[in-house]
C-alpha positions as CSV (number, residue, x, y, z in Angstrom):
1,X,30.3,0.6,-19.9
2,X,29.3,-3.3,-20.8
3,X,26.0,-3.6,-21.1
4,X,24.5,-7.4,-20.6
5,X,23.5,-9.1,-23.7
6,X,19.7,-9.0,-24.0
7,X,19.1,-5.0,-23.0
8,X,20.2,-2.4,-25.8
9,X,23.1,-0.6,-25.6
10,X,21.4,2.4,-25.7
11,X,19.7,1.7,-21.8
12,X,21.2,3.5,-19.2
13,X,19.8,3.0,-15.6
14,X,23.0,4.4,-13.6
15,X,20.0,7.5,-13.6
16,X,18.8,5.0,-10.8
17,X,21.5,5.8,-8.8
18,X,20.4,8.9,-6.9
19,X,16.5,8.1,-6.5
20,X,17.0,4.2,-5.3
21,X,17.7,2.6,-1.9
22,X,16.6,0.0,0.3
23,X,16.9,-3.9,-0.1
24,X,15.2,-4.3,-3.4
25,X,17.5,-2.2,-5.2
26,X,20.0,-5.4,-4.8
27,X,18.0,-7.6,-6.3
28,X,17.2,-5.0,-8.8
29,X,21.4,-4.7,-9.9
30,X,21.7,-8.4,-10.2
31,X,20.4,-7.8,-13.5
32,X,22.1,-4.8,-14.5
33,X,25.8,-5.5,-13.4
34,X,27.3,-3.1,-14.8
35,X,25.0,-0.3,-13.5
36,X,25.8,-2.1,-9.9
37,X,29.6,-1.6,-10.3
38,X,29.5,2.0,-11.3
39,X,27.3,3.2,-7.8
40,X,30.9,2.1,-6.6
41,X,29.9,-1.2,-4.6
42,X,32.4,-3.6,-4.0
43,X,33.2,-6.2,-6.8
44,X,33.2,-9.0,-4.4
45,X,29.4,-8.4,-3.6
46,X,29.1,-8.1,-7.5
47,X,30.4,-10.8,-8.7
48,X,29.4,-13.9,-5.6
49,X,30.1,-16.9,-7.0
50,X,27.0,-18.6,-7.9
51,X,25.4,-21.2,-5.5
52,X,23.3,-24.2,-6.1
53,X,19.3,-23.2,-5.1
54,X,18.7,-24.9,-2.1
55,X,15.8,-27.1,-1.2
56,X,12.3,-25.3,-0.4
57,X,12.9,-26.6,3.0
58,X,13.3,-24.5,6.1
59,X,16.2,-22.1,6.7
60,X,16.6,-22.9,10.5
61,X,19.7,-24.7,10.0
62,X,21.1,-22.2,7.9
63,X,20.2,-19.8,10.8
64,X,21.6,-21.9,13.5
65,X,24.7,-22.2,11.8
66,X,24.9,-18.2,11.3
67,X,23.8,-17.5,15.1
68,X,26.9,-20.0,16.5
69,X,29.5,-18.0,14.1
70,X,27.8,-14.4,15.1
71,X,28.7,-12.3,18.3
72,X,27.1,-9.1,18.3
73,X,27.8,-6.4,20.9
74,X,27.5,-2.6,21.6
75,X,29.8,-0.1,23.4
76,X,28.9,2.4,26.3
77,X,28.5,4.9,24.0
78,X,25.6,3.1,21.7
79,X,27.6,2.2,18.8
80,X,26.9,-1.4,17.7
81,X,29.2,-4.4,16.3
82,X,28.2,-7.4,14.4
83,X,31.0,-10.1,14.0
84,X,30.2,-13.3,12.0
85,X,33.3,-15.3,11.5
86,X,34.3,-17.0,8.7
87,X,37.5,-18.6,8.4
88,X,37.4,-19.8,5.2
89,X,40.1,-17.4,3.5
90,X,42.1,-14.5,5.2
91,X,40.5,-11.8,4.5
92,X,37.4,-9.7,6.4
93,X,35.6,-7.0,5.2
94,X,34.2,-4.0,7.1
95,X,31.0,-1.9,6.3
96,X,30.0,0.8,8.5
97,X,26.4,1.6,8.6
98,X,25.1,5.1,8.9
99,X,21.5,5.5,9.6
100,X,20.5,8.8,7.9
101,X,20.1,9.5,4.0
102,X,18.2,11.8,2.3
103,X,15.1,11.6,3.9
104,X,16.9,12.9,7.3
105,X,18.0,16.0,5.1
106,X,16.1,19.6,6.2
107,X,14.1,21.3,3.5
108,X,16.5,23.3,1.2
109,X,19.3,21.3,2.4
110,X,19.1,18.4,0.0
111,X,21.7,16.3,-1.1
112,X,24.1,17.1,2.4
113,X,23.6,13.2,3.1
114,X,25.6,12.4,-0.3
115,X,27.6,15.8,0.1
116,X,28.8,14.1,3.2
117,X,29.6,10.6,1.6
118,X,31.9,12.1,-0.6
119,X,33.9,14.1,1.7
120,X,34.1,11.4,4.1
121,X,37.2,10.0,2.0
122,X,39.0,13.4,1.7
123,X,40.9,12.3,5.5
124,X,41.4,13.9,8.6
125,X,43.9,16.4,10.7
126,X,46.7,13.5,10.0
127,X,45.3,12.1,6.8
128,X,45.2,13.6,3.5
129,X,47.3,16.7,4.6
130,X,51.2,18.0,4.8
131,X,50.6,20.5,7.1
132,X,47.0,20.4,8.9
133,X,47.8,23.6,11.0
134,X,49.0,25.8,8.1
135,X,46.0,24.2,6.2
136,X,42.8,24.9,8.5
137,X,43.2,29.0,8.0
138,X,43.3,28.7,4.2
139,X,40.0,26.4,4.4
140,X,38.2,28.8,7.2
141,X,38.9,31.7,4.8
142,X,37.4,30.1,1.8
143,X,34.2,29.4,3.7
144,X,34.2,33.1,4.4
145,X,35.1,34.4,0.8
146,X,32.6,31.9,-0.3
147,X,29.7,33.4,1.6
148,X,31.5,37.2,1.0
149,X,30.9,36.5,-3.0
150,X,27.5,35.1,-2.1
151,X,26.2,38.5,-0.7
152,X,28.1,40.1,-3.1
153,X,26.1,38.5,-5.8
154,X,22.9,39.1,-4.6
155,X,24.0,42.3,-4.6
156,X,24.9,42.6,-7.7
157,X,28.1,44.2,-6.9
158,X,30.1,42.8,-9.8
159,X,33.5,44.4,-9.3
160,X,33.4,43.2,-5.5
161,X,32.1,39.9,-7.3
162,X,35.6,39.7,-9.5
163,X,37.9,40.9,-6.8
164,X,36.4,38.2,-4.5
165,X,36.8,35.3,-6.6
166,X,40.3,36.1,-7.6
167,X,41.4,35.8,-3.9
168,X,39.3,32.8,-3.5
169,X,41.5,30.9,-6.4
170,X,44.7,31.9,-5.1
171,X,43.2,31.0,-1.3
172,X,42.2,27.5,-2.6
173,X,45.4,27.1,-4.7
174,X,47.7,27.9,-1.6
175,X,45.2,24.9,-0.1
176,X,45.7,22.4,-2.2
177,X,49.1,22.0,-2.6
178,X,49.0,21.3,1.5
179,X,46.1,18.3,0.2
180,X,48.2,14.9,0.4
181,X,45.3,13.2,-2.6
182,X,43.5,10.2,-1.5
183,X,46.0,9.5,0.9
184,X,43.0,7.4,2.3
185,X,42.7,5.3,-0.5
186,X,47.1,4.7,-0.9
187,X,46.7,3.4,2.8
188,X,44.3,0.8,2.0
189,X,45.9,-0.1,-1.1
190,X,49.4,-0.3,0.0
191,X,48.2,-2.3,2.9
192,X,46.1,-5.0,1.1
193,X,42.8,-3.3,0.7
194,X,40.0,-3.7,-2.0
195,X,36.8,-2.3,-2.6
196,X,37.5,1.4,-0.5
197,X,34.0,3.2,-1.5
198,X,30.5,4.0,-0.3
199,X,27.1,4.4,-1.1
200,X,24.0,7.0,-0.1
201,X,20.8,6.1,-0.3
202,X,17.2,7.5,0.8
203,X,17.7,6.1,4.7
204,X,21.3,5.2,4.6
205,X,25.0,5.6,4.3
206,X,27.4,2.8,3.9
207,X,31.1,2.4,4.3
208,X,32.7,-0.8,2.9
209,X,36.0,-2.5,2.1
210,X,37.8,-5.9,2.5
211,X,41.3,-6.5,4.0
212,X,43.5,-8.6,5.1
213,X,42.4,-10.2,8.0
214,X,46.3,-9.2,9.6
215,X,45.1,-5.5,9.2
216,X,42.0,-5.5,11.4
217,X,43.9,-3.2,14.1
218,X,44.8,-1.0,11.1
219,X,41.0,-0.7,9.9
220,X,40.0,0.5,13.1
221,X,42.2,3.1,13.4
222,X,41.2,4.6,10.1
223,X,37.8,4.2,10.0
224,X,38.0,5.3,13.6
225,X,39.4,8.5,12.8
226,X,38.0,9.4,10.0
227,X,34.6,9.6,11.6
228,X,36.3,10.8,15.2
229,X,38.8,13.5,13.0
230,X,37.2,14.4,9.8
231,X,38.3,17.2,7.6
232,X,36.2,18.5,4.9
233,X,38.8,19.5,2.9
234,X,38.3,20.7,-1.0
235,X,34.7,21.0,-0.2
236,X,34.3,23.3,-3.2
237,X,36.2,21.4,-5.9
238,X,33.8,18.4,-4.6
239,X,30.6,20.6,-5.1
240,X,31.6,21.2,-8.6
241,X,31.9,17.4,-9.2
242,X,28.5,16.4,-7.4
243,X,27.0,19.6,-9.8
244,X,28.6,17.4,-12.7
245,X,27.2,14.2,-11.3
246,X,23.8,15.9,-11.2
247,X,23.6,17.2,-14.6
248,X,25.1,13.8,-16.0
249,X,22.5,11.8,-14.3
250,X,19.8,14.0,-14.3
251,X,19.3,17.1,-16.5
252,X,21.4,15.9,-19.7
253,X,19.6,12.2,-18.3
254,X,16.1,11.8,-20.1
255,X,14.9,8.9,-18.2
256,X,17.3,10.5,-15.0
257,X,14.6,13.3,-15.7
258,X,11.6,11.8,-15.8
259,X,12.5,9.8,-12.7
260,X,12.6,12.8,-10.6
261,X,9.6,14.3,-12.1
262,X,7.9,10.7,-11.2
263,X,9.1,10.3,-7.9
264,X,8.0,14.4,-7.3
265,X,4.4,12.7,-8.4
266,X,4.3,9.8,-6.1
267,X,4.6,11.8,-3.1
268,X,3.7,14.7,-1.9
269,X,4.4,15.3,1.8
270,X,7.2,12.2,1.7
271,X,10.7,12.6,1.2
272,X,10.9,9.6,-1.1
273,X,10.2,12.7,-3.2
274,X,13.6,14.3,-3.6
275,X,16.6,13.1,-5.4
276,X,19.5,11.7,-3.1
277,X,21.5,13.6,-5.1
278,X,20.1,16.6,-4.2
279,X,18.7,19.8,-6.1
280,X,21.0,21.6,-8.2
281,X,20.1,24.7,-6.2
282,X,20.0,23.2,-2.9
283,X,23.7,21.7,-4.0
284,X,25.2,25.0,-5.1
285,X,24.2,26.7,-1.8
286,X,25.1,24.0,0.6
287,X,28.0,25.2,3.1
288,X,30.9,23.7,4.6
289,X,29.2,24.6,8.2
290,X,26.0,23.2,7.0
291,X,28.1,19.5,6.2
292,X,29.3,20.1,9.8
293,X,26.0,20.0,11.3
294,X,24.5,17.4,9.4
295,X,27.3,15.2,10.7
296,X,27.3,16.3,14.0
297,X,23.5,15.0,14.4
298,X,23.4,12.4,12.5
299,X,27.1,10.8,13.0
300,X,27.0,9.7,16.9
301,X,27.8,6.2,17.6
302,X,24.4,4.8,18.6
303,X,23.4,5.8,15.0
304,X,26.3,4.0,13.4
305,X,26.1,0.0,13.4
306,X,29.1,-1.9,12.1
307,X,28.9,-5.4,10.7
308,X,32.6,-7.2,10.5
309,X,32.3,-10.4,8.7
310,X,35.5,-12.8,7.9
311,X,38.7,-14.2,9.3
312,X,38.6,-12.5,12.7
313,X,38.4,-13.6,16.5
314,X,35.4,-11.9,18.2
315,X,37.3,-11.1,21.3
316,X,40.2,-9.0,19.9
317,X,37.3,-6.7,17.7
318,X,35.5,-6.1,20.5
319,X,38.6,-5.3,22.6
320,X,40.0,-2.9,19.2
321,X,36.2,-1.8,19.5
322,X,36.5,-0.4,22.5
323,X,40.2,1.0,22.3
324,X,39.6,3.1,19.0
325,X,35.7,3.5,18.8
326,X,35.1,3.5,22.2
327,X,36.7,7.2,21.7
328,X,33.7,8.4,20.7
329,X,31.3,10.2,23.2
330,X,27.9,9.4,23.9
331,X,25.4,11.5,22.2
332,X,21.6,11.3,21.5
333,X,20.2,10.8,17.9
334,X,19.1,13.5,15.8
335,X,15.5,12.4,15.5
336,X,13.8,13.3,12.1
337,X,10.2,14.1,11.8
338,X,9.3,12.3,8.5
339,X,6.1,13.3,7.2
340,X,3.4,10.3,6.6
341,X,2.7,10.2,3.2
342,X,-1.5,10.3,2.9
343,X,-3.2,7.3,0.9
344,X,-3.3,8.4,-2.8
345,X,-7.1,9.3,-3.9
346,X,-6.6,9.1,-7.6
347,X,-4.3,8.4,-10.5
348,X,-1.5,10.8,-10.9
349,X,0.2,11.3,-14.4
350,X,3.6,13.3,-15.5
351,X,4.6,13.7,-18.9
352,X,7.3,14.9,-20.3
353,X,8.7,15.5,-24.0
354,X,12.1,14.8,-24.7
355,X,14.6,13.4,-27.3
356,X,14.8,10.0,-26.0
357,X,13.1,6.4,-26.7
358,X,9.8,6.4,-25.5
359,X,9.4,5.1,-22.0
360,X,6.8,4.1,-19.6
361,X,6.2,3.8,-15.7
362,X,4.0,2.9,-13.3
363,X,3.9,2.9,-9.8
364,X,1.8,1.5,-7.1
365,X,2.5,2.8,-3.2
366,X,2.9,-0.7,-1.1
367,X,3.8,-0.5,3.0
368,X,7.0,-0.9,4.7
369,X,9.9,-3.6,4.6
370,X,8.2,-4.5,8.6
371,X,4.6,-5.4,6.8
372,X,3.6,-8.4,7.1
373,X,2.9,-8.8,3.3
374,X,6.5,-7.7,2.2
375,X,7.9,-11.7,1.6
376,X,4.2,-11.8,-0.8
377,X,5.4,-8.2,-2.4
378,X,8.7,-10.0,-2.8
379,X,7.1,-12.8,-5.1
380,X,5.0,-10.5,-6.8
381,X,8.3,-9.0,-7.9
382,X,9.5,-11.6,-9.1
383,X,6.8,-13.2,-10.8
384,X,6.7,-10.1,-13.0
385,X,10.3,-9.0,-13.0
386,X,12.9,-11.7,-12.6
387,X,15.0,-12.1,-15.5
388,X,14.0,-13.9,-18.9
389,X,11.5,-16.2,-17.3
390,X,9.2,-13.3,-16.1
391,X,5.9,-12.7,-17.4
392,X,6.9,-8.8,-18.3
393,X,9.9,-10.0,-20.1
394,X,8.1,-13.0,-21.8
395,X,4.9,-11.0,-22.7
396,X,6.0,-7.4,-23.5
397,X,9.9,-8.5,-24.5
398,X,9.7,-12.1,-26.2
399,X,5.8,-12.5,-27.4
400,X,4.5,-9.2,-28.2
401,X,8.1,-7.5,-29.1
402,X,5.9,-4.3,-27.6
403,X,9.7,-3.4,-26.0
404,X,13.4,-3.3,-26.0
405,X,13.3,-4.0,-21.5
406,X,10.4,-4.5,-18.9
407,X,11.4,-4.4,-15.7
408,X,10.4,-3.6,-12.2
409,X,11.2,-4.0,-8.7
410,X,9.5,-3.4,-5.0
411,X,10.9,-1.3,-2.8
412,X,11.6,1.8,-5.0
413,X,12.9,4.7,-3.7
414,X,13.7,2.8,-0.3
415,X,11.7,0.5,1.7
416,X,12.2,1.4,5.4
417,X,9.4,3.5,5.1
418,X,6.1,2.7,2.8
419,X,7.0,3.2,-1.3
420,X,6.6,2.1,-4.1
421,X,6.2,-0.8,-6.8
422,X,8.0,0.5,-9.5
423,X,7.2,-0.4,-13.1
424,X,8.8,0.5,-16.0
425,X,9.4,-0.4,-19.9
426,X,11.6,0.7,-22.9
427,X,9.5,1.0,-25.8
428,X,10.6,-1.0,-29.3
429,X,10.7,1.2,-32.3
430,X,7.1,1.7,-33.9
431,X,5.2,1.3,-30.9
432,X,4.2,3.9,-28.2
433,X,3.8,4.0,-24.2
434,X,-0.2,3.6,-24.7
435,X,0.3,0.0,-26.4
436,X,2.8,-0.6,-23.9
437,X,0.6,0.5,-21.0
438,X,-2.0,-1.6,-21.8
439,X,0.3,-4.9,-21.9
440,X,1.6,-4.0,-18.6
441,X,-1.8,-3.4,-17.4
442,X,-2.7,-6.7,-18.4
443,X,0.2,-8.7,-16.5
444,X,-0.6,-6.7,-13.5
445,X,-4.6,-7.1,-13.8
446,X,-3.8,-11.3,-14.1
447,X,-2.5,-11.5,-10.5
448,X,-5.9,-10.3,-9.0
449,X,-8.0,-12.4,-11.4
450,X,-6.1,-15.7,-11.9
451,X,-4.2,-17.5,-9.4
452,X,-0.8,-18.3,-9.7
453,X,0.2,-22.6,-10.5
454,X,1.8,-23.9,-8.2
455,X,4.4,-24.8,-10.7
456,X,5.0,-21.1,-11.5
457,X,5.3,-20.2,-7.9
458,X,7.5,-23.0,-7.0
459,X,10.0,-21.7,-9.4
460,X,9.4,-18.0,-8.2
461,X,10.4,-18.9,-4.7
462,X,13.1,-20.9,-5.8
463,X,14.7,-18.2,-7.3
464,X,13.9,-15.6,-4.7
465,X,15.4,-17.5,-2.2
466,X,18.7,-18.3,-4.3
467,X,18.8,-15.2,-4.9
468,X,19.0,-14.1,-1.5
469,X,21.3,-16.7,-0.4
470,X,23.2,-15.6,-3.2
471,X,24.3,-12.1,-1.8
472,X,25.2,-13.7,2.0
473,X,28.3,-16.0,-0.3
474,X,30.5,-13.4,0.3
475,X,31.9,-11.4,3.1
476,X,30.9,-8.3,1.9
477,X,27.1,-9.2,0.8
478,X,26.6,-11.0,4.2
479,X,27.5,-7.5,6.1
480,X,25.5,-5.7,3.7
481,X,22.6,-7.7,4.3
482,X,22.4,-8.6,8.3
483,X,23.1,-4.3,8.7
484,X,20.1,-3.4,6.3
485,X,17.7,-6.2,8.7
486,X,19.1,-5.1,11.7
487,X,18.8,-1.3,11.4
488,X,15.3,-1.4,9.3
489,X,13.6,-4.1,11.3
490,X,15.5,-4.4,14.4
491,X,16.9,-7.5,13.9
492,X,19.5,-9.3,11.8
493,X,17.2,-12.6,12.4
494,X,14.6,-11.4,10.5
495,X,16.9,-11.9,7.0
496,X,16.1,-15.7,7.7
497,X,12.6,-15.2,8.7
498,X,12.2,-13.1,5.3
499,X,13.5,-16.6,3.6
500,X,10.6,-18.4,5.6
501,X,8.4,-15.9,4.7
502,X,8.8,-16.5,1.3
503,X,8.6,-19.6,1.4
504,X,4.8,-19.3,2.7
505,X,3.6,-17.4,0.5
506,X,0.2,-18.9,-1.2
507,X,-1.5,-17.8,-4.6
508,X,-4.3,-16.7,-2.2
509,X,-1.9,-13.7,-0.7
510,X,-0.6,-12.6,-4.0
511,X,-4.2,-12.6,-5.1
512,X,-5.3,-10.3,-2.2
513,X,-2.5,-7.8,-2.2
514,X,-2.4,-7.6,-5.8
515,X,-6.9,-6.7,-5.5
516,X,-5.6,-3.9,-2.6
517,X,-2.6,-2.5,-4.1
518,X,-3.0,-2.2,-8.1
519,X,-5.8,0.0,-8.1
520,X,-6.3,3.0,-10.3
521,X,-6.4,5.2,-7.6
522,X,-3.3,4.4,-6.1
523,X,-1.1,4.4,-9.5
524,X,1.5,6.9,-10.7
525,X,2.2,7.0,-14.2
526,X,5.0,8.5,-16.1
527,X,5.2,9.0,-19.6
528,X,8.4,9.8,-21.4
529,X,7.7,10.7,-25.0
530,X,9.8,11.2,-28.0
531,X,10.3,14.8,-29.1
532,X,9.8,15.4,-32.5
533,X,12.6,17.5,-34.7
């Protein structure tokens, strides 16, 4: 894996993969490319062409242009289309938007929102299989040796344990050679496709490629059926390779480590707190059935919202709309009962010992993407964390040469409900995460006490904004934003209000939130220290 240029090869933040979601993770990945591609989102989002900052004028004709290209409807059964065309090429891409991540999970269940995502591509009774009829007995019987070997092992029953297991290979060998291997993905490819993956987060799972814009009819009837039809087929190779992902990203993960053990800080009552990935425990006793009901309440069309941005006529989607997912019958959404977090009384500290550069983090809760304040959370961001120009980077990086990386970003693990301003620095060889503490501390401490110049913000905004506009160049970064606004605050609009927003900001507000939010009380520190021997 490439690293970029000015962070050591030795930095590996694909940990951040199972603990992040939201909208500031994207900004976030802008500056760690490599660790963008490998969550598996689509090149074309990666690699936007660049755009020339606009003028820090307003965005309303930007907006006007967007609402006269944008239809936007919803079918009798509660599933929603956005459909912004743009003829400029002929290609479109597709993401389907699934409202429910790993905060929706029950207790003990974590990691089926991911579980799901992964299995999602493994096809349905047509796809992915030779024979679906001789197929589903062999995959109801593994469920039932799978839960026979369970009891048996809690038994302690070894021999029943062996004989058990033995049947259960040849079961699931006599299964997969009926599995047609990501027929899904020879579909898509044969018939133009790119960028066929998907992503879970805290609050969300996402669905996304580009084709053609001659195989719209085509997308719909396999993204159709494979949400009207699935088959969770080779559910227990798949657990082995999630267990894999886990103990790659996590317990073999230093820094994967200490982020769970942060996060498991942070909150107590919140959700934020578990791994998207899941708990290896909760993983390896995770059922086929339990997959089944997680999609049954969670996957009904007025949870799923679909944005469909390219070279397509908004009358023939919404009459392919309504021929293939119109199929689907009206449900109501599972509701989940998210627990409020309670406002953090005192400083909180984890500290762990491991053999790994020293590393340092610090977290300060902050309210929801809907607060008023977010557009001034936005600019405190990147006043102290975007790119080379930022005062972490200049201070910590460039003057004091206190670290190898300072980084941070708002909006950490998710930022539908209220989280967290995440800190964090990779300590340079001969200095330790007190030093480093302190020279964060300082940089933080400077935004209650000194106002920003005007210069300073100027160029802040600028690049905010850019950066923004940035991700809506292509098809695929212009879905994946106007879905993330319109599920999380209701509206697509509010993506251009967010630009106005920014664009208001005063060194007065950074000031204030900066007094309310970086208080002792309300930070969460994490200390990741080099084990000796």
């Amino acid at each position: 894996m490439k690293q970029l240029s000015y962070f050591p090869r030795i930095v590996d933040f694909s940990f951040l993969r199972f603990f992040s979601g939201g909208l500031k993770i994207l900004t976030f990945v802008t500056l760690f490319l490599p660790i963008f591609l490998c969550w598996g989102f689509s090149p074309e989002i990666a690699f936007a062409k660049p755009s020339t900052p606009p003028p820090p004028t307003s965005i309303q004709p930007y907006l006007d242009r967007v609402i006269k290209e944008l239809t936007e409807f919803r079918l009798d059964n509660g599933m929603k289309f956005i459909v912004l065309e743009r003829h400029q090429a002929p290609v479109v891409s597709f993401l389907t938007y699934a409202d429910v991540g790993g905060v929706d999970e029950p207790n003990g269940k974590t990691g089926v929102a991911h579980f799901l995502e992964h299995l999602a591509f493994k096809g349905t009774t047509l796809v992915g299989t030779t024979d679906y009829k001789a197929e589903k007995p062999l995959l109801d019987r593994l469920d039932q040796l799978a839960s026979q070997i369970k009891t048996a092992k809690a038994a302690g029953k070894q021999d029943e344990i062996a004989k058990l297991s033995a049947e259960f290979k040849n079961v699931e060998a006599q299964a997969a050679k009926l599995v047609k291997q990501n027929e899904l993905g020879r579909i898509v490819e044969q018939s133009g496709g790119v960028g066929l993956n998907a992503n879970t987060s805290t609050e969300a799972t996402r669905y996304f490629y580009s084709f053609p814009s001659n195989k719209l009819e085509l997308w719909m009837s396999l993204e159709s059926d494979r949400f009207l039809d699935p088959v969770f087929r080779e559910f227990y190779k798949e657990k082995d390779v999630i267990l894999e992902e886990r103990r790659l990203r996590v317990e073999n993960s230093p820094i994967g480590l200490m982020m769970e053990k942060f996060s498991d800080a942070a909150y107590k009552v919140h959700p934020y707190r578990r791994p998207v990935i899941g708990y290896d425990e909760d993983i390896r006793n995770l059922t086929r059935e339990d997959v089944r009901k997680f999609f049954d309440a969670y996957y009904v069309p007025s949870n799923l919202t679909i944005a469909i941005v390219g070279d397509v006529k908004p009358n023939q989607v919404k009459q392919l709309a309504q021929t293939y997912f119109g199929r689907f019958k009206a449900k109501p959404k599972a509701q989940t009962q998210v627990p409020v977090e309670p406002p953090q009384k005192q400083t909180r500290e984890v500290t762990l010992e491991l053999r790994s550069q020293p590393w340092y983090l610090e977290g300060y809760h902050r309210p929801a993407i809907t607060h008023p304040d977010n557009a001034v959370y936005d600019i405190i961001d990147s006043l102290l964390s975007s790119g080379r120009t930022s005062r972490l980077y200049k201070s910590l990086v460039e003057q004091q040469r206190l670290a190898l990386g300072a980084q941070g970003f708002s909006g950490y693990p998710g930022d539908k409900y209220p989280n967290l301003m995440l800190f964090y620095v990779l300590t340079a060889p001969g200095h330790n995460v007190d030093e480093v503490a302190i020279a964060l501390r300082k940089e933080i401490d400077e935004l209650k006490t000194q106002p920003v110049s005007p210069m300073e913000l100027d160029r802040v905004k600028t690049q905010a904004r850019a950066g923004l506009l940035r991700s809506l160049d292509s098809n695929m970064g212009m879905a994946q934003q106007l879905l993330e606004y319109e599920v999380k605050t209701g509206s697509w609009r509010n993506l251009f209000k967010q630009l106005d927003q920014i664009a208001a900001v005063t060194p007065a507000d950074i000031q204030r939130v900066a007094r309310v939010s970086f208080t002792p009380e309300n930070r969460t520190v994490g200390k990741l220290l080099s084990k000796k021997g």
